[in-house]
LOKE-940279 format. One record per residue (C-alpha): x, y, z negated; residue number from 1. Coordinates in Angstrom, 2 decimals, always signed. Layout:
<sites>
+---------+---------+---------+-----+
!       u !       v !       w !   k !
+---------+---------+---------+-----+
!       X !       Y !       Z ! NUM !
...
+---------+---------+---------+-----+
</sites>
This chain:
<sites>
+---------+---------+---------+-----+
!       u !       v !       w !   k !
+---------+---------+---------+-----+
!   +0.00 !   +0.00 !   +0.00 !   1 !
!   +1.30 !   +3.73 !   +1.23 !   2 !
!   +0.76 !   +6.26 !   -1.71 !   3 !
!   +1.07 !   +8.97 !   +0.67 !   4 !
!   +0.06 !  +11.14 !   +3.31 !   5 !
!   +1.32 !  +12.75 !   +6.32 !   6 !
!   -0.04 !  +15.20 !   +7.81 !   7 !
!   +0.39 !  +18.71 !   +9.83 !   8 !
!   +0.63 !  +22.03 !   +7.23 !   9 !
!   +1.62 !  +25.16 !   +8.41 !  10 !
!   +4.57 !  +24.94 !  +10.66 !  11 !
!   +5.12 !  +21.32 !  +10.74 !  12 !
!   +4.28 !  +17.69 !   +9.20 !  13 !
!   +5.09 !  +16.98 !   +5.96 !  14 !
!   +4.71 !  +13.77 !   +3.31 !  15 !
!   +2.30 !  +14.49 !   +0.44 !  16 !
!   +2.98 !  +12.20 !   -2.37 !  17 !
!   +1.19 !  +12.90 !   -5.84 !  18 !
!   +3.72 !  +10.90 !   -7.80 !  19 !
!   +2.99 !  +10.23 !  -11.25 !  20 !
!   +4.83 !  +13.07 !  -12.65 !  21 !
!   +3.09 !  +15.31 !  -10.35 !  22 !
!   -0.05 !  +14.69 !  -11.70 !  23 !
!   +1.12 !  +14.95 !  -15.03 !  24 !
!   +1.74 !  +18.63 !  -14.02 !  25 !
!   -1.94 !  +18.92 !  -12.19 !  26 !
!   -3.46 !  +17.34 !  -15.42 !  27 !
!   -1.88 !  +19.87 !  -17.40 !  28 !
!   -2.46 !  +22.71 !  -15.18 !  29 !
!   -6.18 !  +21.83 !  -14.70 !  30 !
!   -6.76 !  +20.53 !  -18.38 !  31 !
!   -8.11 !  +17.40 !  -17.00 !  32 !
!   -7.67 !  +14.03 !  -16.37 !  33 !
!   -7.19 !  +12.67 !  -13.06 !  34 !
!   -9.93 !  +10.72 !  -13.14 !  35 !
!  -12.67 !  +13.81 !  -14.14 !  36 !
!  -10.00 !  +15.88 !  -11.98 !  37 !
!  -10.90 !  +13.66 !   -8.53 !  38 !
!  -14.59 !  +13.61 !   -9.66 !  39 !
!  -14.65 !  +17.26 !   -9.22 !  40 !
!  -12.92 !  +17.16 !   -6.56 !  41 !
!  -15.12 !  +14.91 !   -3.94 !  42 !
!  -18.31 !  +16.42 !   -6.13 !  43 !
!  -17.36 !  +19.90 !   -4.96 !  44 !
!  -17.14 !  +21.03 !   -8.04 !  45 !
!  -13.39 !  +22.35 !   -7.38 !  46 !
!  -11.47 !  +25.43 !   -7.70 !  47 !
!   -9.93 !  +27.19 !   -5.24 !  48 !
!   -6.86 !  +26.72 !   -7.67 !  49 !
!   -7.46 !  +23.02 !   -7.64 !  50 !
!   -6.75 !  +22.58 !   -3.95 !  51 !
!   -3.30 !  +24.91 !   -3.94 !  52 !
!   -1.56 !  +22.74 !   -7.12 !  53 !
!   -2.81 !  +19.81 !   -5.01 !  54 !
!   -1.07 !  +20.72 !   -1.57 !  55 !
!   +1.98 !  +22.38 !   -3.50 !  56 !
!   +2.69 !  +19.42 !   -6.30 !  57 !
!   +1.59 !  +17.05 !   -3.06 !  58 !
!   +4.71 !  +18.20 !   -0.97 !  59 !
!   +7.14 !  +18.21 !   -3.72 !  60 !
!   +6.01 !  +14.73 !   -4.38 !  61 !
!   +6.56 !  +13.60 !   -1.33 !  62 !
!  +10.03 !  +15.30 !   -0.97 !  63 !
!   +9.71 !  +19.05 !   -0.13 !  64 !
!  +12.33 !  +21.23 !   -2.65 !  65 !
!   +9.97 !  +23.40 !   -5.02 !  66 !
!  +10.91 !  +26.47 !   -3.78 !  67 !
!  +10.03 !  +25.55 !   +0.12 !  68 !
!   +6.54 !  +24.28 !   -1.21 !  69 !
!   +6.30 !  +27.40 !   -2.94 !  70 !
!   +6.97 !  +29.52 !   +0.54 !  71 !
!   +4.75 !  +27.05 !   +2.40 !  72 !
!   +1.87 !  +27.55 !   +0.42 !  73 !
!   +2.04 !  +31.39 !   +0.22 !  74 !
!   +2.39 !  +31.83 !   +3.75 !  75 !
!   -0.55 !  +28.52 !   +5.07 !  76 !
!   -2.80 !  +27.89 !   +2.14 !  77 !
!   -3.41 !  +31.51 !   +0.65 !  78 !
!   -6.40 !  +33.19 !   +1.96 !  79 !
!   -7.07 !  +30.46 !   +4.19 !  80 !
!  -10.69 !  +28.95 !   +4.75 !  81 !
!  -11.55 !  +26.41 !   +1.82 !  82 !
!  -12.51 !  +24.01 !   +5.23 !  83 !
!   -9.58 !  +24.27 !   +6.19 !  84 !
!   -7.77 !  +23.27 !   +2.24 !  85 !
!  -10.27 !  +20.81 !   +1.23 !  86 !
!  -10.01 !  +18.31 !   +3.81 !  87 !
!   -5.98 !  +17.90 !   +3.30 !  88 !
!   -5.98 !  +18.19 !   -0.87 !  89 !
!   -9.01 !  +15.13 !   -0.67 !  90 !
!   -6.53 !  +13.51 !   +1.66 !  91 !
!   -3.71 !  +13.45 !   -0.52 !  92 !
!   -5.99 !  +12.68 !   -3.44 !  93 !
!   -7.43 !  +10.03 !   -1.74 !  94 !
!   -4.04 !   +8.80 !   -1.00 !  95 !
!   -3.09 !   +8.16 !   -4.55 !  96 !
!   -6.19 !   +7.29 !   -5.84 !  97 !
!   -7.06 !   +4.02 !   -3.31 !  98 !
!   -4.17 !   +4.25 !   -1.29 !  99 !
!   -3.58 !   +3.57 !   +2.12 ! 100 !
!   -2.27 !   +0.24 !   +4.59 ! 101 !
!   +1.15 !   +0.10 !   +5.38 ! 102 !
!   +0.71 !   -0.14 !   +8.95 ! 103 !
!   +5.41 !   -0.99 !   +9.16 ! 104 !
!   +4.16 !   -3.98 !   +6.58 ! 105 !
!   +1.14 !   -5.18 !   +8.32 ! 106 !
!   +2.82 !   -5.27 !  +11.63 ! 107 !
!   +5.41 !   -7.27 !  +10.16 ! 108 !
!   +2.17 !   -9.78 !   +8.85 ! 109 !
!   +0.81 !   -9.33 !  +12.39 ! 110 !
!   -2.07 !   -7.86 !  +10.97 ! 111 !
!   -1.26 !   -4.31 !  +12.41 ! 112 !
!   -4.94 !   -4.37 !  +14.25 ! 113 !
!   -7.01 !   -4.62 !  +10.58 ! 114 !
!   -4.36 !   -1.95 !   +9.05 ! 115 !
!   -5.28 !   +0.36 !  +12.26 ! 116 !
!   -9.06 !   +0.05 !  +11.48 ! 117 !
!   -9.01 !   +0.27 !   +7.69 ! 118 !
!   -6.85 !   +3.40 !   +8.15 ! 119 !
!   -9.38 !   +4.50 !  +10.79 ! 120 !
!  -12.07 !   +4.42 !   +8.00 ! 121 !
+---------+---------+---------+-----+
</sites>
């Protein structure tokens, strides 16, 4: 199972990895649990602040240095569209929270075909 997510932000395509001691940080930023913290996530019942610590604490996860994160979501996430945010922060919620088929491992199982359509889902 792939813990992450790749996807286009800004200038470019970056990993998104919410690694355990990145939601440690969003738990104490959002004085939540991750569990109540996804709930209000896919019930809408966000903050715009909610989806910025996920994109930012997302792309140092997955490897970005703090400082470029920083500059990445100043210049592409501020005072963009909430469309445009949500979709990618429930993405790399998502991610970590069910996880996604390793489509190198399954194609080494020759099951690359059911990996394709589960990731299709």
């Amino acid at each position: 199972m792939n813990l992450n997510h790749t996807a286009f932000f800004g200038d470019g395509e970056y990993t998104f990895a919410l690694t355990d001691d990145m939601i440690t940080e969003l738990e104490r930023l959002a004085d939540l649990g991750i569990g109540a913290f996804y709930l209000r996530a896919v019930n809408m019942q966000f903050k715009l602040a909610d989806l910025i610590e996920i994109i930012q604490l997302g792309l140092i996860g997955g490897g970005t240095k703090p400082q470029r994160a920083a500059q990445l979501i100043d210049t592409y996430a501020r005072n963009t569209p909430i469309d445009d945010l949500y979709p990618l922060a429930l993405d790399i919620l998502d991610a970590r929270w069910s996880g996604k088929p390793d489509t190198t491992e399954a194609a080494q199982t020759g099951d690359l075909s059911a990996a394709l359509s589960k990731a299709a889902v």
